[in-house]
TIRO-2110 file (N, C-alpha, C; in Angstrom, 1 decimal):
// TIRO-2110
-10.3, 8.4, -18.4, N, 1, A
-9.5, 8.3, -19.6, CA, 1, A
-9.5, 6.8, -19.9, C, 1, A
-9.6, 6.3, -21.3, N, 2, A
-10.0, 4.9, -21.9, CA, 2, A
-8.8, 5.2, -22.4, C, 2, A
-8.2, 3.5, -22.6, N, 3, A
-6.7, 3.4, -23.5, CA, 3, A
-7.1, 1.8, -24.0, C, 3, A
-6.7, 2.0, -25.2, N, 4, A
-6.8, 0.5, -26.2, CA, 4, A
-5.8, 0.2, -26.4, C, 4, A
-6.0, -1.2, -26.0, N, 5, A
-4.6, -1.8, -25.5, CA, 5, A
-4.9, -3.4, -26.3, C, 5, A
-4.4, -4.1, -26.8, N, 6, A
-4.4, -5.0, -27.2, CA, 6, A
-4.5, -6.3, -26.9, C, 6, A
-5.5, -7.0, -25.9, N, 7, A
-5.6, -7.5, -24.9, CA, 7, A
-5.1, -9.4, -25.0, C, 7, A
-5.1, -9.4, -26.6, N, 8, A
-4.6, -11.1, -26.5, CA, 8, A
-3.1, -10.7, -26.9, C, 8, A
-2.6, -9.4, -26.7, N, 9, A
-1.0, -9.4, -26.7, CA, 9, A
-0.3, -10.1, -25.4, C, 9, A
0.1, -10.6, -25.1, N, 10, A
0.8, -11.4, -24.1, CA, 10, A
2.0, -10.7, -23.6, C, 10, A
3.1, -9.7, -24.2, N, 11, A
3.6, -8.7, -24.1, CA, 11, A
3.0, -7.5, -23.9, C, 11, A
2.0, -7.3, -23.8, N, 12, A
1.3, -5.8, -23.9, CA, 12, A
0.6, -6.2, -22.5, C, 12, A
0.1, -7.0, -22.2, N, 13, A
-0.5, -7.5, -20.8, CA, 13, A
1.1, -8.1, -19.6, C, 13, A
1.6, -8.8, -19.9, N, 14, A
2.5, -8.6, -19.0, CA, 14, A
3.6, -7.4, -18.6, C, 14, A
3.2, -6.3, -19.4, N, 15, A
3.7, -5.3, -19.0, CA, 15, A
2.9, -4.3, -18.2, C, 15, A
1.5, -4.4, -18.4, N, 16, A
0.5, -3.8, -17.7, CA, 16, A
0.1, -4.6, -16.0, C, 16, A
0.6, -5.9, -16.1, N, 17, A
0.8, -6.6, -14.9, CA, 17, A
1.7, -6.2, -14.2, C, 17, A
2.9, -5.8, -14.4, N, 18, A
4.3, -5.7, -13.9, CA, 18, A
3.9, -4.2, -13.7, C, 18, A
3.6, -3.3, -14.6, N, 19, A
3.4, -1.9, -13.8, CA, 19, A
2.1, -1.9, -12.2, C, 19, A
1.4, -2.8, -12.3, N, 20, A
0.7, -2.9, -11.7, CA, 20, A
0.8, -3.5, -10.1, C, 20, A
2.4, -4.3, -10.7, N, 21, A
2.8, -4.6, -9.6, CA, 21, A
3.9, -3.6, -8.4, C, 21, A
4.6, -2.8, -9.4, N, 22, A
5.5, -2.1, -9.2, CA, 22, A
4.6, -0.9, -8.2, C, 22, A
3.0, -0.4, -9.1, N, 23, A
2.5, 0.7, -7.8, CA, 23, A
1.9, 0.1, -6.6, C, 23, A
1.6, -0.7, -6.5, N, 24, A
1.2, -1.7, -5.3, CA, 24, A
2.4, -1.8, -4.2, C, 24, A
3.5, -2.2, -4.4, N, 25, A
4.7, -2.4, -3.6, CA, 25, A
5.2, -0.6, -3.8, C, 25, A
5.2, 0.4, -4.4, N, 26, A
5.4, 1.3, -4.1, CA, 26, A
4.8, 2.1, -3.2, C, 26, A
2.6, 2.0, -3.2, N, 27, A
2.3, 2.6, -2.8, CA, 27, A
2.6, 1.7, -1.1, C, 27, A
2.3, 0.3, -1.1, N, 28, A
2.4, 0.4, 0.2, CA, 28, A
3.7, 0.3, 1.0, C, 28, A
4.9, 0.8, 0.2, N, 29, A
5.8, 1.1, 0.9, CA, 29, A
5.7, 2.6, 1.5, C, 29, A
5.0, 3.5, 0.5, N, 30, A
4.6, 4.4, 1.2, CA, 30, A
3.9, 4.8, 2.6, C, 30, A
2.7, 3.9, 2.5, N, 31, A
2.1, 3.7, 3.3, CA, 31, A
3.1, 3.1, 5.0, C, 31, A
3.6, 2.1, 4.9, N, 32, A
4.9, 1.8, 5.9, CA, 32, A
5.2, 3.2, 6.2, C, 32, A
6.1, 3.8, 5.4, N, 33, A
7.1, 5.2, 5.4, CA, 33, A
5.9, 6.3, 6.9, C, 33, A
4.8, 6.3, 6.4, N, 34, A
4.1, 6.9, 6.9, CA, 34, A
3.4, 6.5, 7.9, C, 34, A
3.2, 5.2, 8.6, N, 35, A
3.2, 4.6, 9.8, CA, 35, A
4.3, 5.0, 10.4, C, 35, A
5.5, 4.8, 10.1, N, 36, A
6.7, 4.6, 10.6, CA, 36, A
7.2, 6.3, 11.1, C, 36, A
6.4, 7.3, 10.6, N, 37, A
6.6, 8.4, 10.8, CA, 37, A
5.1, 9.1, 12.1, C, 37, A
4.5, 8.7, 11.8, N, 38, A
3.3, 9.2, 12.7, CA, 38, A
3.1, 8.4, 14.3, C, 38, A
4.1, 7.7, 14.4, N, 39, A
4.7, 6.5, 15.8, CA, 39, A
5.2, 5.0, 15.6, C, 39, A
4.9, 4.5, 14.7, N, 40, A
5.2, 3.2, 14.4, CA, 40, A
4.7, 2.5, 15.6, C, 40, A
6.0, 1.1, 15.6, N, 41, A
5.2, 0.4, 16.9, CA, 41, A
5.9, 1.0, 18.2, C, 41, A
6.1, 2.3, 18.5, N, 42, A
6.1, 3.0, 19.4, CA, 42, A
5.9, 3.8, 19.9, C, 42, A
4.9, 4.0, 19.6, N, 43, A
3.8, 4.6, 19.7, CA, 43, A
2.6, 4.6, 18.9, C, 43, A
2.1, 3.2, 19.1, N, 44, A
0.5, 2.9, 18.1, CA, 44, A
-0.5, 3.7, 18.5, C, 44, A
-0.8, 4.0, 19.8, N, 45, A
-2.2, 5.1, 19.8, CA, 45, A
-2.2, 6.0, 18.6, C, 45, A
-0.6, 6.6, 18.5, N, 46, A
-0.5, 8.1, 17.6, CA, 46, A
-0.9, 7.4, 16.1, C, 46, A
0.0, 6.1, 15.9, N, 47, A
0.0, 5.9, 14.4, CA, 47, A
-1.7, 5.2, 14.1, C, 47, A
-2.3, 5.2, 15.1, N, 48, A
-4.0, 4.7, 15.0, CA, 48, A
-4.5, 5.4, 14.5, C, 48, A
-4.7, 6.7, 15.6, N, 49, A
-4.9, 8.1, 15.0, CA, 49, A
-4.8, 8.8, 14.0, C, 49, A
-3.7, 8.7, 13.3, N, 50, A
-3.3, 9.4, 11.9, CA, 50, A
-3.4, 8.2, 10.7, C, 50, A
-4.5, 8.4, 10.4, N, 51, A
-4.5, 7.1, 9.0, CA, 51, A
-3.5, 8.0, 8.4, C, 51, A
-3.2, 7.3, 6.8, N, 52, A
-2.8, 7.7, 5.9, CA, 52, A
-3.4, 8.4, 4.4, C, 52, A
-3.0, 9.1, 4.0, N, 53, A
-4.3, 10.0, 3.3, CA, 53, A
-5.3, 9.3, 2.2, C, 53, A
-6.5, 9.3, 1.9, N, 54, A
-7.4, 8.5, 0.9, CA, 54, A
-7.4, 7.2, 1.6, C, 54, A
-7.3, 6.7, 2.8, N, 55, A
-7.3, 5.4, 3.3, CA, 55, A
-8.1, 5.6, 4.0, C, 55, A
-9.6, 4.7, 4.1, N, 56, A
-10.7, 4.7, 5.2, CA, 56, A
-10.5, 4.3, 6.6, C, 56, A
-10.7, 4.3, 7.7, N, 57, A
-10.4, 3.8, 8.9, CA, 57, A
-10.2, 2.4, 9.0, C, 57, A
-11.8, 1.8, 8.6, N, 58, A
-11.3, 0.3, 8.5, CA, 58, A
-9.9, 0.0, 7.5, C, 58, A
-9.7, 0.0, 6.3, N, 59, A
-8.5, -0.3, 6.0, CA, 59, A
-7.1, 0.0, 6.7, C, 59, A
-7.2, 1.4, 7.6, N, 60, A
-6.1, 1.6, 8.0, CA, 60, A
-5.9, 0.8, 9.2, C, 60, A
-6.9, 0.7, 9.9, N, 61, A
-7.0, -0.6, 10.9, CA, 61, A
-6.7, -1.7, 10.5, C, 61, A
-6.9, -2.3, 9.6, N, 62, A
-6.1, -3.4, 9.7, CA, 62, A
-4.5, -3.2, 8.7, C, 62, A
-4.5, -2.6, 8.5, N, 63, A
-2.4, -1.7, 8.0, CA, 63, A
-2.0, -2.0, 9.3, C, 63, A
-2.9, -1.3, 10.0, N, 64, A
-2.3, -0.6, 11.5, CA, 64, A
-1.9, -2.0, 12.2, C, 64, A
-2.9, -3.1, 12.5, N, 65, A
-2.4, -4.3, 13.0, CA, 65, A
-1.3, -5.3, 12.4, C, 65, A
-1.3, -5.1, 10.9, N, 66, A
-0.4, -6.2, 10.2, CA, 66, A
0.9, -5.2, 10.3, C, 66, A
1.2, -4.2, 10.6, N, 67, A
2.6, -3.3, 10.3, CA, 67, A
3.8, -3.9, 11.5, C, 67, A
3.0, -3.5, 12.6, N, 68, A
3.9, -4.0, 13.4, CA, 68, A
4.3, -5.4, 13.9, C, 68, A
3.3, -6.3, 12.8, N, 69, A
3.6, -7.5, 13.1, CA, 69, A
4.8, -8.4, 13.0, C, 69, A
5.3, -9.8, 13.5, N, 70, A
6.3, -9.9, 13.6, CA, 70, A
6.9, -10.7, 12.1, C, 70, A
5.8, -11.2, 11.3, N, 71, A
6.3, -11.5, 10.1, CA, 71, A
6.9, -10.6, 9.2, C, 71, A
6.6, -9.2, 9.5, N, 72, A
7.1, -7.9, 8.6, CA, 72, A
8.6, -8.0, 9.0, C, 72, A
9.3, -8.1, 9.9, N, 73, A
10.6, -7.9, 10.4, CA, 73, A
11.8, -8.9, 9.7, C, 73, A
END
C-alpha cells in the first residue's frame, strides 16, 4: 500500500518521524518483555534459545548480548 504524503511539509514529516519513533521504542520494548519472559539474565541458555518471533538468529544474538547488559539497568 502507497500513501501520498506531502513531503516538503515539515508538519506532515515530523509527524511521520515521531510515529516512527514511537513503534521502534514500542516494538523493542516488546522485544525486552519477551527476553525477560523466556529466562532473562537468569537463565540466558533458555532466552538464547527462544528468539523472538520474525527476528533472525543473528539479530537476536546480538538483543541477546546488549539486554542483559549493564548500561540497560
Amino acid at each position: 500500500m502507497k500513501f501520498d504524503y506531502p513531503r516538503d511539509s515539515v508538519t506532515c514529516m515530523d509527524s511521520i518521524e515521531q510515529l516512527k519513533i514511537h513503534y521502534l521504542r514500542d516494538w523493542r520494548s516488546t522485544v525486552k518483555v519477551h527476553f525477560k519472559m523466556v529466562g532473562g539474565k537468569e537463565d540466558l541458555p533458555a532466552a538464547k534459545a527462544n528468539p523472538y518471533k520474525n527476528i533472525i538468529l543473528d539479530d537476536w544474538n546480538i538483543l541477546y548480548n546488549h539486554f542483559p547488559s549493564e548500561e540497560l539497568e
